[in-house]
N, C-alpha and C positions, 0 to 999 in steps of 0.2 A: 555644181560644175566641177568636171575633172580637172584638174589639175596637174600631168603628167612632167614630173620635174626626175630624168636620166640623165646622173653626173655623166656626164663627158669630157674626155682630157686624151690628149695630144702634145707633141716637142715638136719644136720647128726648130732647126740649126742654124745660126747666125753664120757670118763670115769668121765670125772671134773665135770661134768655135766653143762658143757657150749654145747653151740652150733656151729654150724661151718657152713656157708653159701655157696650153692654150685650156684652159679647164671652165667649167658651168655645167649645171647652175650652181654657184655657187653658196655654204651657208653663210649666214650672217655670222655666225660666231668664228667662220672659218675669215670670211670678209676682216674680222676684227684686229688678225694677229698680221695681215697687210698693210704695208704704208702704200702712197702714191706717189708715183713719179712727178716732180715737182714742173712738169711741161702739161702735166695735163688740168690746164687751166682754163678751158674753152665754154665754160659754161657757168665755173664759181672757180674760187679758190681752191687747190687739192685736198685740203684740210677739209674743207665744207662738203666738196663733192663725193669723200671716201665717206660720210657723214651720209651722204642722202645715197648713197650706193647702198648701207648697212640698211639703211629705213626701207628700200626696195626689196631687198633682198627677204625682209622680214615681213610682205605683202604674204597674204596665199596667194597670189597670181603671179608675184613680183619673181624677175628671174635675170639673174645675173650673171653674163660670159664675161672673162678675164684673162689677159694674158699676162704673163709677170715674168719678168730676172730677178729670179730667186725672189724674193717677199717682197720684191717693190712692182705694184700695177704701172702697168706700161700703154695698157690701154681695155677698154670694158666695153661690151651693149648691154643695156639697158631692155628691158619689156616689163609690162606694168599694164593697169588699166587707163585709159585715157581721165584726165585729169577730169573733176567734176565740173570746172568750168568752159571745158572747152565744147564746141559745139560734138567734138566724136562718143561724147558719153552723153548726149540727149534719147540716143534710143536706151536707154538701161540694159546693155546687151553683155550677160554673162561670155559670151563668148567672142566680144571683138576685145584685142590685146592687141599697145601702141608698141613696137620697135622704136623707142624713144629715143636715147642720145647713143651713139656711138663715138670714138675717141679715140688717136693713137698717138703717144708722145712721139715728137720730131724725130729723135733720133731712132727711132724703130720703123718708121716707113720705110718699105721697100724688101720687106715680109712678108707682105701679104694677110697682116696679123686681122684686120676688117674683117677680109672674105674669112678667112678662117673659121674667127670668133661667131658671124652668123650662121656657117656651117653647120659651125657644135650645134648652135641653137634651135635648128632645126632637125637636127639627128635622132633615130630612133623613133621616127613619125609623131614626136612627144608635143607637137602644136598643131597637130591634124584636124581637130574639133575644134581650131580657133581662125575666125579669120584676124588676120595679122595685116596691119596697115602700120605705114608710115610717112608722114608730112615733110617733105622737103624744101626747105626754105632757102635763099641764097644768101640770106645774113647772116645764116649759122657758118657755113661753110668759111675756109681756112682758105681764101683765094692768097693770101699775101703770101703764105708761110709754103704753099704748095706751086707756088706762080705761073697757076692755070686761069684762067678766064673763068666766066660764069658757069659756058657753054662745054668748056671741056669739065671744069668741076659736074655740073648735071650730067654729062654723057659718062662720066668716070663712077657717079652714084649710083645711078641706073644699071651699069653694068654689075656693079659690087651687089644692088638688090635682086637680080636677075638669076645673080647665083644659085639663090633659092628657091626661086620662080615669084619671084614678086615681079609686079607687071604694073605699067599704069594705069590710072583709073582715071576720069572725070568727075566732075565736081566742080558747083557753083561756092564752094567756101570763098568768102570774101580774100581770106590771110593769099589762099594758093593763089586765088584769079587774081591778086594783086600784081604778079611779075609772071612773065610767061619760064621763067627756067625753076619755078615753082613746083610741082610734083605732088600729087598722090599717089605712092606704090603701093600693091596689095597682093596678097594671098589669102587665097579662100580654101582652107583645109578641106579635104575629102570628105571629111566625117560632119561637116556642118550645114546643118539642114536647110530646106531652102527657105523659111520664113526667116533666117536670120538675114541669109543673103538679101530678102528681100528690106526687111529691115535696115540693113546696112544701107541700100539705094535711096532710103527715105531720108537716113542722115545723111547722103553725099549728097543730096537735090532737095533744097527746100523749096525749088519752083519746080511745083512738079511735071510741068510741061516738057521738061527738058531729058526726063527719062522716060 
């Protein structure tokens, strides 16, 4: 499987009139000489999470956008293969890759540093041969710290995946059909043939009546 990993890098101008770095994929050795911003706590500790950023990074699939002031990460996406326990690596599909965590410390909201960072990541048609999913859960999500409701968090995610042309999808997964502002968004790259696609219907329906 190809693997098509085109640094990308971009500045976005603050009000401070600093600059903010939007770069990926990024190396792990380059990953190394970054700290992390001590907000970006949403998943493990920032010590642990720059920890499992560097382990990502150093996947052949694993692919890492960042945005930083100056050497300190300020917020990151994540893409990797779906974990082996989870039901989305049951079809053994070289070519589906999870958009897994994305992140952006408090005080850098209102950048736009999200849409950005999955921009990059899709730039230079360099995930075209992959279809690209992502699971949206409402207990991940930062309702306290953003003080939107469920419904505007989900309509706020949706439009941030939408960017790239992620779209929703159905699925009888127990985790999504648990809460209705649950989410499967996806993109099915141009270059990915259709027994994948079909494949991929088999892992999103396991009653297969329903497709």
């Amino acid at each position: 499987m190809e693997h098509r990993k085109i640094l990308q890098h971009t500045t976005i101008a603050t009000s401070g009139e600093r600059e903010l770095i939007v770069s990926g994929p990024i190396t792990p050795d380059e990953l190394r000489t970054f700290s992390m911003h001590p907000d970006l706590d949403a998943f493990r500790r920032p010590k642990d999470q720059h920890a499992a950023l560097i382990e990502i990074a150093e996947l052949e699939e694993g692919r890492i956008i960042a945005a930083r002031d100056g050497d300190v990460i300020v917020g990151y996406v994540t893409f990797h293969y779906p974990d082996e326990l989870e039901r989305w690596s049951e079809g053994g599909m070289e070519d589906l890759i999870e958009l897994g965590a994305i992140e952006v410390a408090d005080a850098y909201r209102g950048y736009s540093l999200g849409k950005k960072m999955i921009e990059l990541s899709f730039a230079d048609e360099q995930l075209e041969n992959f279809i690209v999913y992502t699971t949206e859960y409402y207990w991940h999500w930062d309702l306290e710290g953003t003080k939107l409701n469920v419904w505007e968090y989900r309509a706020m995610m949706e439009k941030l995946m939408k960017s790239v042309g992620m779209v929703w999808f159905a699925t009888d997964d127990p985790e999504i059909c648990s809460h209705p502002a649950n989410c499967l968004m996806v993109k099915i790259g141009k270059e990915v043939p259709l027994r994948s696609v079909e494949q991929f219907d088999r892992v999103r329906f396991r009653q297969r009546f329903m497709y």
